[in-house]
C-alpha angles and dihedrals in degrees: 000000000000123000108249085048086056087047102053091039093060098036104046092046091054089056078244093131104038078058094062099042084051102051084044091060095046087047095049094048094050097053096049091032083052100038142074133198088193087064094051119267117139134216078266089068100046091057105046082042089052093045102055092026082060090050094056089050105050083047088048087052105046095044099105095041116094098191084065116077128179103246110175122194123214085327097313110122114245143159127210128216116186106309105348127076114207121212129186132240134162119230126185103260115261091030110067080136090058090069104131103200089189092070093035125098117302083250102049081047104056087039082059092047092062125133112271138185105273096009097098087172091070096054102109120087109258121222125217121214083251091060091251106144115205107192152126095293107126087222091066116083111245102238126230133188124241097206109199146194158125151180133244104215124046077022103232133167128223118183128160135177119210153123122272126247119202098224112184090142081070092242133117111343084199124072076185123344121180127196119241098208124147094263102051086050107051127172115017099239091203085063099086100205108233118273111251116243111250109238110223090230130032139239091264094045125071126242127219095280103033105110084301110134101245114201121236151178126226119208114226098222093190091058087043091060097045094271129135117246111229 
């Protein structure tokens, strides 16, 4: 099976995914919700606000998981599940493809150098200036890329999950790269649907109105108010 199908399969299961998207839309509303253009903030505000305001949120999310631990890399914030390790970036909206890792952050550039299936070049471990070594040990978490963005107006939400390429050759900044929309979600497995009551009788049995004799009692009310019955 492919890696980005092993990806999505882990982490969707695990409810990993529907929390990012989550945290995404609450970040999203509170920075535009927060923040005016009228007062002054740029494009360039938006972006530094959304990034860290998205930060707060996928911690806020995953607080009370477990399974989801805060694993930063070199200073970037990040959160392992399991075997991946997801970090942020911001991307213009409508070209989260236009991402140029060469001119991105040390860190964002060596996570795109990493060894992948195919590229034999990028074998060796690779070292960081913190010490910190990404590589091919199956102790070390593969990292993936959160890509986010959104528009004001009309307000609209783009997040993707993939694995960065380092494209200096100015090709492709994705060896894979899937799209965490509503409908490729689906269903949040974390949501348990609520249980259904269990009638006391079924379909093919009657209940007790349905054509069944029901005894009764009827109350004289003249003998209730002193009277003789005839």
């Amino acid at each position: 099976m492919s890696e980005d199908r092993d990806a999505w399969d882990e982490l969707h299961a695990a409810g990993f995914l529907h929390g990012l998207r989550e945290a995404h839309l609450e970040a999203t509303l509170a920075v535009f919700g927060g923040l005016s253009r009228a007062a002054g903030f740029t494009d360039r505000s938006f972006g530094f606000t959304a990034y860290d305001v998205l930060a707060s949120q996928v911690d806020r999310v995953f607080r009370d998981d477990p399974a989801v631990t805060r694993d930063d890399l070199n200073g970037s914030p990040g959160w392992r599940r399991g075997r991946y390790r997801v970090l942020l970036k911001r991307h213009e909206f409508g070209a989260v493809r236009a991402i140029r890792w060469d001119r991105d952050s040390p860190t964002k550039q060596m996570v795109a150098r990493q060894g992948f299936a195919g590229e034999a070049q990028l074998a060796l471990d690779l070292v960081l200036d913190s010490g910190t070594r990404i590589g091919h040990d199956a102790a070390e978490p593969v990292t993936l890329v959160l890509a986010h963005s959104a528009s004001e107006e009309p307000l609209e939400l783009e997040l993707f999950l993939g694995r960065p390429r380092l494209n200096a050759d100015g090709g492709d900044p994705w060896h894979w790269l899937l799209e965490l929309s509503g409908d490729a979600l689906g269903p949040d497995p974390r949501r348990r649907p609520a249980e259904r009551t269990i009638p006391l009788w079924t379909d093919d049995e009657p209940g007790p109105l349905d054509g069944e004799d029901v005894p009764m009692r009827l109350r004289d009310t003249r003998r209730a108010a002193g009277g003789t019955a005839s």
